[in-house]
N, C-alpha and C positions, 0 to 999 in steps of 0.2 A: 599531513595537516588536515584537520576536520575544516568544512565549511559549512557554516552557519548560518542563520538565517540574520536578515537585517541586515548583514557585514556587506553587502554586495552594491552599494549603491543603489538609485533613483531605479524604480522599476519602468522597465523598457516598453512599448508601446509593442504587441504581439505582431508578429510578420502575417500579413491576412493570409499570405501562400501558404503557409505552414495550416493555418486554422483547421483547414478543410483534411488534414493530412493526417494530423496526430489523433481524431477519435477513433481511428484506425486501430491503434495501438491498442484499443480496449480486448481484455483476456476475461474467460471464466474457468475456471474448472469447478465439476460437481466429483463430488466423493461419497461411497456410504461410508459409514462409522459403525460402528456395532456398541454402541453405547446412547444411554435415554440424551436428548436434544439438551438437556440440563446441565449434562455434564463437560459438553463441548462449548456450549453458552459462558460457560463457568470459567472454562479455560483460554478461548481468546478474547474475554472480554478482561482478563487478567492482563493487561496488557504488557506489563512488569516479566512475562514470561516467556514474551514474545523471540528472543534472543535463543530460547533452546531448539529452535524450531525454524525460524526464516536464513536462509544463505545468505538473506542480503541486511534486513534488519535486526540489526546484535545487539540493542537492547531500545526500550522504552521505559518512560516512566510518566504518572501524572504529574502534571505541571500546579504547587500550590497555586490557590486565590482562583480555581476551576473547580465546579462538581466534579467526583472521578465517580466516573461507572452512571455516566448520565448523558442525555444529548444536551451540550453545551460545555460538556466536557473538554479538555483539553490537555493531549499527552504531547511529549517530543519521541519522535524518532531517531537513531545513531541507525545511517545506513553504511553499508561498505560491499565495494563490488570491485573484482579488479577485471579489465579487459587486456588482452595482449601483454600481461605484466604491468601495469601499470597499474595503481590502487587509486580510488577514489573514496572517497568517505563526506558523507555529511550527516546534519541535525536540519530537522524540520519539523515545526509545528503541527498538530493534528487535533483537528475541532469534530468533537462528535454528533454526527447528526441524524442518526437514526439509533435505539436502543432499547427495541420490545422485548424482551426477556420471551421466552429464549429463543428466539426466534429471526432476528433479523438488527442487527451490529452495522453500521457503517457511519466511514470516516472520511472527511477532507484531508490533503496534505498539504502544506500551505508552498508558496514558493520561496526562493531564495532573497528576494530586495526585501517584503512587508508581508511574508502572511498570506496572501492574495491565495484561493483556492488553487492549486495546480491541478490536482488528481483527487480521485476518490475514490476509495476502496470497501468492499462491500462483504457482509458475510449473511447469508441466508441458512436457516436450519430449519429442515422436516422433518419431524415423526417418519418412522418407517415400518416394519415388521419386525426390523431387525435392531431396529436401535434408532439411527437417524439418514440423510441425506444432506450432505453441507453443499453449498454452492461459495465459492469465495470468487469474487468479480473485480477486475482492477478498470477502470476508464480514465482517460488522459480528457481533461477539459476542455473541449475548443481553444478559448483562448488564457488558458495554463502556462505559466514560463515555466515548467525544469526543464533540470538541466538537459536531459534530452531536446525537449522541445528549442532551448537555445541551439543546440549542436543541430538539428536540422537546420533552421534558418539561414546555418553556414556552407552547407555540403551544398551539393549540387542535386544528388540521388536518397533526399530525405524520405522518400518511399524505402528504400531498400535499410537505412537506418533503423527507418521507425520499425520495418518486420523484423529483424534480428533482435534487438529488441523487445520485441512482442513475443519471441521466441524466449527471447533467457527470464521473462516474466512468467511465460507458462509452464517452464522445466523449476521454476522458483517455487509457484504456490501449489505444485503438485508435489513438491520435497518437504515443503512447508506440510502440506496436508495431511502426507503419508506419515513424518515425524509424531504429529498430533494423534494420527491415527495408532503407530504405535504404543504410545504412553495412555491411551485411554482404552486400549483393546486388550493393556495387560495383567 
């Protein structure tokens, strides 16, 4: 079963213990590319393409009645992860707020009850010698509900959640990067 956004009821008032916990979570990885900054620009700002490439998000699209490929933009995500056997899958809105061509991309994710910013995900690109240097950043909001950020609230050792997680974030947008890397290196 996919879960979607808005389906979840009144959005919950954030746990302040957690607040302090989750920017923790924030990942970067830097990669070079061997390809002009134009061409990487071109392709995750494609967002429609996003699915050949992320382990976790297996597709995007623009959302009509939204600029597409602008800040105010607005796509959905379809993610899917499974832990211990078990599968999760959702849809969550993504409001674009940064979009200098070609240069620097980034996006809110909204949370599960309204929309509300949870996370923000960031992509940097430089000129190099060789082609370009991409930086892709993910940060968990302060006070952001996903779903993560719910499942801390509940454990006891939401440190040791939020790092495993910060981990399958970082082996994500380094597969993510390297996939990209391959299709634009060949």
């Amino acid at each position: 079963m996919v879960n979607n956004w808005g389906e979840n009821g009144p959005r919950p008032t954030p746990d302040p213990r957690v607040s302090a916990v989750v920017p923790a979570m924030g990942v970067s990885v830097r990669m070079p590319m061997e390809c002009p900054p134009q061409a990487f620009w071109d392709l995750i700002t494609s967002v429609e393409r996003i699915g050949e490439f992320s382990p976790e998000c297996v597709e995007a699209w623009w959302v009509d009645g939204f600029p597409a490929q602008a800040v105010g933009g607005r796509f959905e995500g379809r993610n899917r992860i499974e832990v211990e056997g078990v599968a999760d899958e959702w849809i969550r809105p993504c409001d674009v707020v940064a979009y200098d061509p070609p240069r620097h991309f980034a996006y809110t994710v909204g949370d599960r009850f309204d929309g509300t910013p949870a996370t923000r995900w960031t992509f940097r690109i430089a000129p190099s010698e060789f082609g370009c240097i991409v930086e892709q950043q993910f940060e968990h909001l302060p006070e952001g509900l996903s779903g993560l950020r719910l499942r801390a609230e509940q454990v006891e050792d939401a440190e040791a959640l939020i790092a495993r997680r910060r981990t399958m974030l970082r082996e994500g947008m380094t597969q993510t990067l390297e996939r990209i890397r391959r299709v634009l290196e060949a």
